[in-house]
C-alpha positions as CSV (number, residue, x, y, z in Angstrom):
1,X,2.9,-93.1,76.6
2,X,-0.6,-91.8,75.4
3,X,-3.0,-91.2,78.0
4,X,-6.6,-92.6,78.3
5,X,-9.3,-94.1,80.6
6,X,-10.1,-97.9,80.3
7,X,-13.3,-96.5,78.7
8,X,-12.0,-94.9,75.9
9,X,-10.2,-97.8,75.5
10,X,-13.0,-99.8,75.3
11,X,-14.2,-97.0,72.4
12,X,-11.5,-97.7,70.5
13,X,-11.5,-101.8,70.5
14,X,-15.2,-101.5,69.3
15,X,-14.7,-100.2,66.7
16,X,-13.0,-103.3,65.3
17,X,-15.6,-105.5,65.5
18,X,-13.5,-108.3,67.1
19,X,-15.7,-109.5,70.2
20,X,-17.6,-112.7,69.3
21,X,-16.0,-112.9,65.5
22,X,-15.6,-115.9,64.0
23,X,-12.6,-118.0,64.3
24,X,-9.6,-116.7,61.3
25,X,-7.1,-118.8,60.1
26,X,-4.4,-115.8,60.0
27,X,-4.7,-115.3,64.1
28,X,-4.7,-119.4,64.5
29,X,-1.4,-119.2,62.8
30,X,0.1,-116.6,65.1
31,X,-0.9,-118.4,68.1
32,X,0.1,-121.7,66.8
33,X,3.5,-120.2,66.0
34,X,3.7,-118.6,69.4
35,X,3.3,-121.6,71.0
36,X,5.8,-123.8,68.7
37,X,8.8,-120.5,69.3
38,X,7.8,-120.3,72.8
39,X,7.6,-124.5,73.8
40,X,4.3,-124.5,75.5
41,X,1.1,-125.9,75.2
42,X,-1.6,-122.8,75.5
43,X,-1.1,-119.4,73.5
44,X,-3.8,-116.9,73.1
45,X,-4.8,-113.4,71.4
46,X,-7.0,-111.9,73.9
47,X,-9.6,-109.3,74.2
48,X,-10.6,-107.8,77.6
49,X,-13.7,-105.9,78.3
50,X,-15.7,-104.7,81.0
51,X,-16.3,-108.1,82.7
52,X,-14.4,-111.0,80.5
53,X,-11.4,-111.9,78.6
54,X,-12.6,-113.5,74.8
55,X,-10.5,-115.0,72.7
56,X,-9.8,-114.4,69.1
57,X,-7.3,-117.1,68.5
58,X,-6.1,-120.0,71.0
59,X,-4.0,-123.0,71.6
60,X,-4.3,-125.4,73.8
61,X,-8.1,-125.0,75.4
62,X,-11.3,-125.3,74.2
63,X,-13.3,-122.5,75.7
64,X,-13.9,-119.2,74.4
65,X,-13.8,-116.8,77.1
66,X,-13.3,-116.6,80.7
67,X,-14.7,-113.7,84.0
68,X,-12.3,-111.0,84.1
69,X,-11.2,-111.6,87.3
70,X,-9.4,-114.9,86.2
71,X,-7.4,-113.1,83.8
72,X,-3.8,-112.8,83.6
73,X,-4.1,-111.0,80.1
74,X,-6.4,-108.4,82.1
75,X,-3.6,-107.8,84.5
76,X,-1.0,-107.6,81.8
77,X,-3.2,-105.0,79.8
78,X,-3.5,-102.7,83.3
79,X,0.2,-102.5,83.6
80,X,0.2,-100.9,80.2
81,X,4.1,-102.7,79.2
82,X,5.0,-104.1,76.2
83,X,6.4,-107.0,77.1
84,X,5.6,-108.8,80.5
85,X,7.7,-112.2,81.8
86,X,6.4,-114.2,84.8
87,X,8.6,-117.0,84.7
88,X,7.1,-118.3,87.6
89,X,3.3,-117.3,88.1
90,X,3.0,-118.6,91.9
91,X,6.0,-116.8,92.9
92,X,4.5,-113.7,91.7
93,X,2.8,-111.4,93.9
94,X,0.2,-110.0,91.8
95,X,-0.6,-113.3,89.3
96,X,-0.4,-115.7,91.7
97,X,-3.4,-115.1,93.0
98,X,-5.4,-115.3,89.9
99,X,-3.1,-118.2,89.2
100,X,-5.4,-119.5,92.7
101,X,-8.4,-118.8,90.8
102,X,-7.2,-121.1,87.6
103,X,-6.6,-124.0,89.8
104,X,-3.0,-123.8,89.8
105,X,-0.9,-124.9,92.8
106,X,2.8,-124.3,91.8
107,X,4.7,-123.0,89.1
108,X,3.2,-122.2,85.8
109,X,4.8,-119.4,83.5
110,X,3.2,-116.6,81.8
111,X,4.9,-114.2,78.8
112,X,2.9,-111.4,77.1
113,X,3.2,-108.6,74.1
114,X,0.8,-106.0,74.1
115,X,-1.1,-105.2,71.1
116,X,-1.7,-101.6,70.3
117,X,-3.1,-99.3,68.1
118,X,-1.4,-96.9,65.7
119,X,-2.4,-94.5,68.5
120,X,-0.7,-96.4,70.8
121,X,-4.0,-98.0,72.4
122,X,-3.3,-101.3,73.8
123,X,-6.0,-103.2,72.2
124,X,-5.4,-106.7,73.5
125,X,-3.1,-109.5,74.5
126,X,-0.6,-112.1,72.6
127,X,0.2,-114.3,75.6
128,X,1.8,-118.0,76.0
129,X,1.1,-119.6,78.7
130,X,2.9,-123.6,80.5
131,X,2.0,-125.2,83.7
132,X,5.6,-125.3,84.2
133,X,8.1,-122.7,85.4
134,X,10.6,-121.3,82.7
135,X,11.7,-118.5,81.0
136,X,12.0,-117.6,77.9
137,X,16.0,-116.4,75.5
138,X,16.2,-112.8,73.7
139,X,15.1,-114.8,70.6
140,X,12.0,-116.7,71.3
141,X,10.9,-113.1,73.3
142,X,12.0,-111.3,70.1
143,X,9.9,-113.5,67.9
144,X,7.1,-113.3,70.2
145,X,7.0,-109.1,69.4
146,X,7.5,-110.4,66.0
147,X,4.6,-111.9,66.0
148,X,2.7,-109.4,68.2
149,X,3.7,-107.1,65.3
150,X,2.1,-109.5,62.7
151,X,-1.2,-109.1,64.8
152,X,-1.4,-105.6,64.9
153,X,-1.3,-105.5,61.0
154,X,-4.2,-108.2,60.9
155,X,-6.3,-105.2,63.5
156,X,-5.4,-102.4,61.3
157,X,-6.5,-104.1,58.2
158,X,-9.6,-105.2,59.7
159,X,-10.2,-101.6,60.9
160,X,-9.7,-100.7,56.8
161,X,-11.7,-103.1,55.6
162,X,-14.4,-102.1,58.3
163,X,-14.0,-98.4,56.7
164,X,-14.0,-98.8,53.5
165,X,-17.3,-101.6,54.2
166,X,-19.1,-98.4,55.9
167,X,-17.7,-96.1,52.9
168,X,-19.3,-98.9,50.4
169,X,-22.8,-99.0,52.4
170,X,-22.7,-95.1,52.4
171,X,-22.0,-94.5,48.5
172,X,-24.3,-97.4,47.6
173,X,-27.3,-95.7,49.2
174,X,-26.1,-92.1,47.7
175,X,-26.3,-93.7,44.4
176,X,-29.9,-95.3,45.1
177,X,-30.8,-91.4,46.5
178,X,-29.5,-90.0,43.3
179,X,-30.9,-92.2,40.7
180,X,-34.3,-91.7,43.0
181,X,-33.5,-88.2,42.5
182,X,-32.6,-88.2,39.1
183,X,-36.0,-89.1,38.0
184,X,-37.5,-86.9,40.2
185,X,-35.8,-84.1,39.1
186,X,-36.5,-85.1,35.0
187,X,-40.4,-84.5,36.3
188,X,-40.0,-81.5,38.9
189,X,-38.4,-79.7,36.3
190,X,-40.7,-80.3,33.0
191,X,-43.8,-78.8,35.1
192,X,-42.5,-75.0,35.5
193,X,-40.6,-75.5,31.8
194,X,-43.9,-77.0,30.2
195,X,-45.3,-73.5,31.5
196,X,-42.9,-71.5,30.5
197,X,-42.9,-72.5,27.0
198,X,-46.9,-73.4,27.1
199,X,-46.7,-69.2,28.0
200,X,-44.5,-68.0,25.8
201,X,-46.2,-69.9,22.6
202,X,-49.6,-67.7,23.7
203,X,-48.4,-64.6,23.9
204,X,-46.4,-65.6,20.2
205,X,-49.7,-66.6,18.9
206,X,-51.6,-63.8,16.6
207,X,-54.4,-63.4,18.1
208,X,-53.3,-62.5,21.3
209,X,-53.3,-58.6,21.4
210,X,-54.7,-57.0,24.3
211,X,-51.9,-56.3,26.7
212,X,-53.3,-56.8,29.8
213,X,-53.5,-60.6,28.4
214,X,-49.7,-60.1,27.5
215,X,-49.4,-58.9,30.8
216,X,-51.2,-61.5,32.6
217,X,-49.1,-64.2,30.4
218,X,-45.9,-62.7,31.3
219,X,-46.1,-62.3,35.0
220,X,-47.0,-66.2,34.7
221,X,-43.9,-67.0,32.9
222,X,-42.0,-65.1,36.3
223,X,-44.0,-67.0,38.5
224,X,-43.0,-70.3,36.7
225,X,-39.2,-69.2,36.2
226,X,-39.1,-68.5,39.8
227,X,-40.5,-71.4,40.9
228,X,-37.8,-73.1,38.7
229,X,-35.0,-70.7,39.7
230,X,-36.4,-72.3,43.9
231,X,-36.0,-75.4,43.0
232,X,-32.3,-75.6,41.1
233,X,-31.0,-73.5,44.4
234,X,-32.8,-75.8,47.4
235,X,-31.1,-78.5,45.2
236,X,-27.9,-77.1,44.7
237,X,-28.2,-76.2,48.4
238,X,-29.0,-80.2,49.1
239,X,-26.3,-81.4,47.2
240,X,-23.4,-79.0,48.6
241,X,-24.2,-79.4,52.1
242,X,-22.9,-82.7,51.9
243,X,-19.4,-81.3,51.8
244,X,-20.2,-78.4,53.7
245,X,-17.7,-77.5,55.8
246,X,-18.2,-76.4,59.5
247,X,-16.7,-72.8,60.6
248,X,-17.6,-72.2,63.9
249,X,-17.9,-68.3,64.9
250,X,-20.2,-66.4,67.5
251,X,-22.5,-63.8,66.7
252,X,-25.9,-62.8,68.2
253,X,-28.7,-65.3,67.7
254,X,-30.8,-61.9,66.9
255,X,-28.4,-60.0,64.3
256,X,-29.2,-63.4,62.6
257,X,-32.7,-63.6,62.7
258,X,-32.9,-59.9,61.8
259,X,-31.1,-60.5,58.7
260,X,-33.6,-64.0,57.8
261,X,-36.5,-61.8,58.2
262,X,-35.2,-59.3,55.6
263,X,-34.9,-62.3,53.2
264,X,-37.9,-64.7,53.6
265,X,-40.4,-61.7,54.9
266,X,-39.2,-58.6,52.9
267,X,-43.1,-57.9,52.3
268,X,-43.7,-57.8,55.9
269,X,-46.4,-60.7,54.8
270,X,-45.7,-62.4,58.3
271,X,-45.3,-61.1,61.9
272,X,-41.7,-62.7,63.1
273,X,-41.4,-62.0,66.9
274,X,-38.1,-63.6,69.3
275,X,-38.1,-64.4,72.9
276,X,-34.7,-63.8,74.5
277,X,-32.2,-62.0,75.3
278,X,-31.2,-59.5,72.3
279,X,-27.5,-60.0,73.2
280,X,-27.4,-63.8,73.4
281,X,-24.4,-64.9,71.6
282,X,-24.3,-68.3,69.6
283,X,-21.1,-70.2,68.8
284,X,-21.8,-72.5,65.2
285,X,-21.7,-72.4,61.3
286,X,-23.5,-68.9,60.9
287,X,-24.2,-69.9,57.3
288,X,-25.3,-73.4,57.8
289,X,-27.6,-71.8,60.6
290,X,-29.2,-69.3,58.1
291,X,-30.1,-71.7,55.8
292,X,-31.8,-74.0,58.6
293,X,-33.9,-71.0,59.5
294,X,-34.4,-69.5,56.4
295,X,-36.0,-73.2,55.6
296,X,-38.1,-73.3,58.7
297,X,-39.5,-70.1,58.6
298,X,-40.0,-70.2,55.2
299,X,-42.2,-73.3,55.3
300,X,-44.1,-72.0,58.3
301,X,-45.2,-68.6,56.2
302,X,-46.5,-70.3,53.0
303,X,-47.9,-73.3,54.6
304,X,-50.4,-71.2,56.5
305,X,-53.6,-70.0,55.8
306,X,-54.4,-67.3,58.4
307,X,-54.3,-63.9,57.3
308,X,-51.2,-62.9,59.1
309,X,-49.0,-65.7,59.8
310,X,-46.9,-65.4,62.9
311,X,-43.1,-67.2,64.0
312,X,-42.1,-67.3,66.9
313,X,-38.1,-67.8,67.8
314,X,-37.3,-68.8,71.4
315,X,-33.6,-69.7,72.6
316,X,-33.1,-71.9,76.0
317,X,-30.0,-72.6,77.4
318,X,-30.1,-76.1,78.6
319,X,-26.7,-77.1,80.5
320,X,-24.4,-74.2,78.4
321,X,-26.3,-75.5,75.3
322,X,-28.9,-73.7,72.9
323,X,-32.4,-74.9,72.2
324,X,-33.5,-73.0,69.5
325,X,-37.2,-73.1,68.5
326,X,-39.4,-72.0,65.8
327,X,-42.9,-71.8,66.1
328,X,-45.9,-70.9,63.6
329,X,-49.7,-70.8,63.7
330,X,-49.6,-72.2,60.5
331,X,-51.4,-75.7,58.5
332,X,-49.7,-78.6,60.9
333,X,-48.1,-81.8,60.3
334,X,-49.9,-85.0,60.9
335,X,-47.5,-87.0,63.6
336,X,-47.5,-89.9,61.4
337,X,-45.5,-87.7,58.7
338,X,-43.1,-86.8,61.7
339,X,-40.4,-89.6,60.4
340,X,-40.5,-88.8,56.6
341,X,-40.4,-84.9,56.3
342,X,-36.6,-84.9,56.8
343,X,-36.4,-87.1,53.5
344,X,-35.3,-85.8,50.6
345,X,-38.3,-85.3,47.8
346,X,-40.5,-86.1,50.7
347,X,-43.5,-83.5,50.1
348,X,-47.0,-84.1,51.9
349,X,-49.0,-83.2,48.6
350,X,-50.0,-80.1,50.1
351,X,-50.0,-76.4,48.3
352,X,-48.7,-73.4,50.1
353,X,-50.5,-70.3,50.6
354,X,-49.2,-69.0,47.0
355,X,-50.7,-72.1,45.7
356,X,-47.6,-74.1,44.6
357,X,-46.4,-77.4,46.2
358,X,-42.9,-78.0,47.9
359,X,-40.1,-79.3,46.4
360,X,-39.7,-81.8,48.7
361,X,-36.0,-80.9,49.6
362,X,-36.7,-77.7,52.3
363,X,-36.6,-80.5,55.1
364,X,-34.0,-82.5,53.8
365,X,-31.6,-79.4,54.1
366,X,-32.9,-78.8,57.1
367,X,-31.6,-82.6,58.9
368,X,-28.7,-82.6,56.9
369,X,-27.1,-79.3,57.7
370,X,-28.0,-79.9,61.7
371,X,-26.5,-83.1,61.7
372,X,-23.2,-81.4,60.3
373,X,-23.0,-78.7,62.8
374,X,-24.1,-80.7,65.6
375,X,-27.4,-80.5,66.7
376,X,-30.1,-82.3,66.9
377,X,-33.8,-81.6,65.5
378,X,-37.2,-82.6,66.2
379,X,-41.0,-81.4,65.7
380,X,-44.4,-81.3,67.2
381,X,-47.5,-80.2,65.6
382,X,-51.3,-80.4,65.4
383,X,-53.3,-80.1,62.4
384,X,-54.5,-76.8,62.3
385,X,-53.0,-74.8,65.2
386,X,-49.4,-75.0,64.1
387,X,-46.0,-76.7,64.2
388,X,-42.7,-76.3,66.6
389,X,-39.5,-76.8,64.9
390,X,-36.6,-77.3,68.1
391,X,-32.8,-77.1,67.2
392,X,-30.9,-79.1,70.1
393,X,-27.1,-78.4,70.5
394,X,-25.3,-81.4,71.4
């Protein structure tokens, strides 16, 4: 029998949306048929959560819920069975008195099946219910798992068509993103190209002889192609990290940062200092990790006008958890901007220290490779002093 608390229970019947759904014909059916194999009058598929029973389907009554405590089905779920007969509830220890509490005197007869998951998490009730005692043969009890079975099915295709609802919703707004993107690339793309030819058709041209011209043309078209050689990578970087797959390994946090700093500061342009413990190990994706960084750090050298820009990298354990932060003296971020930097193409029309503008698509790597290896991210900033990127572990 699998194991689990009531609220992981609870965890799992969420999920299928059932609580205060609309009335179906295919439950009505089941209960009606219950209650025709079985010979009584009431016959339910019940729900139970923290404080009520709620009925998707019933026979035989006209409300639509009832307290907890006044539930036989709640009792039946506890005792975690498959199949439960009280042929007589009064008699009966247990649901006799919540028999009390729905105004029954005598008698009264109870049968339930058990509905579970493919997990084997009980999920809710198919009971039939008489005012009278009786008991029910191996056949009408084996057509009551029948159609306990029948239910089940109806769950699990609800769960599918939950799924695949979410999985609809997800692709529709990856194809709104992409065909946003799409154009955006079409005109990213034509500005460092435009150059690069525009470049190349001067120095073709006759009259351009001097070679400190030549020079001066050339070492444009390399500032153009790498601009365009940024771009296709942060994009191809975007794109992939959607399948990204998380390997989880431990190294120290300052191996890793010595290793960024080689990349993004390999002119010794900036002045990266860390504050904490050398030998602090980290457990997460070390390459999705790099790329977060390289992103952060990266944006806090261009986008800073001081002479010598300076990042700081802090790491706080917070309850066996890291809180990684990355500060800079750097241009700011408006707050208002807080909520739209993490979107992809989202640029805030400003040129970095080199004189080029973003790509829009630093950030977006940034929130979609924490998300994947489970951390959380957020910012703070004032115009002019600097901004403080903080990498949460959940």
């Amino acid at each position: 029998m699998t194991k689990f608390t009531e609220q992981q229970r609870l965890d799992v019947v969420d999920k299928y949306s059932l609580f205060d759904s609309e009335p179906e014909l295919e439950y009505d059916n089941i209960t009606f048929l219950a209650s025709k194999v079985c010979n009584t009058p009431i016959s339910t598929i019940t729900l139970v959560d923290e404080n009520r029973q709620w009925y998707k389907s019933k026979i035989g009554f006209e409300h639509n819920e009832n307290p907890k405590n006044m539930s036989f089905c709640a009792l039946s779920l506890s005792k975690n069975q498959d199949v439960i007969v009280v042929p007589n509830l009064m008699q009966d220890e247990e649901f006799s008195e919540i028999g009390k509490l729905n105004g029954l005197e005598k008698d009264g007869f109870y049968a339930s099946v058990t509905l579970y998951n493919e997990n084997k998490i009980p999920l809710g009730i198919l009971c039939v219910i008489d005012f009278e005692s009786k008991t029910l043969d191996k056949d009408q009890i084996k057509a009551l798992k029948i159609l306990g079975k029948q239910v089940e099915e109806l769950f699990k295709l609800r769960l599918k068509k939950i799924e695949l609802q979410k999985n609809f919703e997800e692709l529709s707004i990856k194809h709104q993103q992409l065909k946003k993107f799409s154009n955006t690339i079409s005109h990213d793309l034509q500005t460092p190209i435009n150059n690069i030819i525009s470049l190349i058709s001067l120095i073709n041209e006759e009259d351009v002889k001097e070679e400190t011209i030549i020079s001066e043309y050339l070492n444009l078209v390399v500032t153009s192609s790498e601009q365009l050689k940024e771009y296709v990578n942060k994009l191809l970087t975007y794109y992939t990290s959607d399948n990204l797959i998380v390997s989880k390994t431990r190294f120290p946090l300052a191996d890793l940062i010595s290793e960024i700093n080689q990349i993004v500061n390999a002119n010794n342009e900036a002045e990266i200092v860390t504050d904490f413990d050398g030998n602090l190990e980290i457990i997460t994706d070390k390459t999705a990790l790099s790329q977060i960084l390289i992103n952060i750090i990266s944006n806090g050298i261009k986008y800073n006008t001081t002479d010598k820009p300076i990042i700081k990298i802090t790491n706080n354990i917070v309850n066996f958890k890291s809180n990684i932060s990355i500060s800079d003296n750097g241009i700011g971020i408006d707050t208002q901007n807080f909520e739209t930097i993490f979107q992809n193409n989202k640029t805030l029309s400003k040129k970095d220290r080199y004189g080029n503008y973003g790509t829009g698509l630093g950030l977006a790597i940034v929130m979609n490779l924490t998300q994947k290896i489970d951390f959380d991210i957020k910012v703070s900033s004032e115009i002019g002093k600097g901004s403080t990127f903080t990498l949460m572990e959940k």
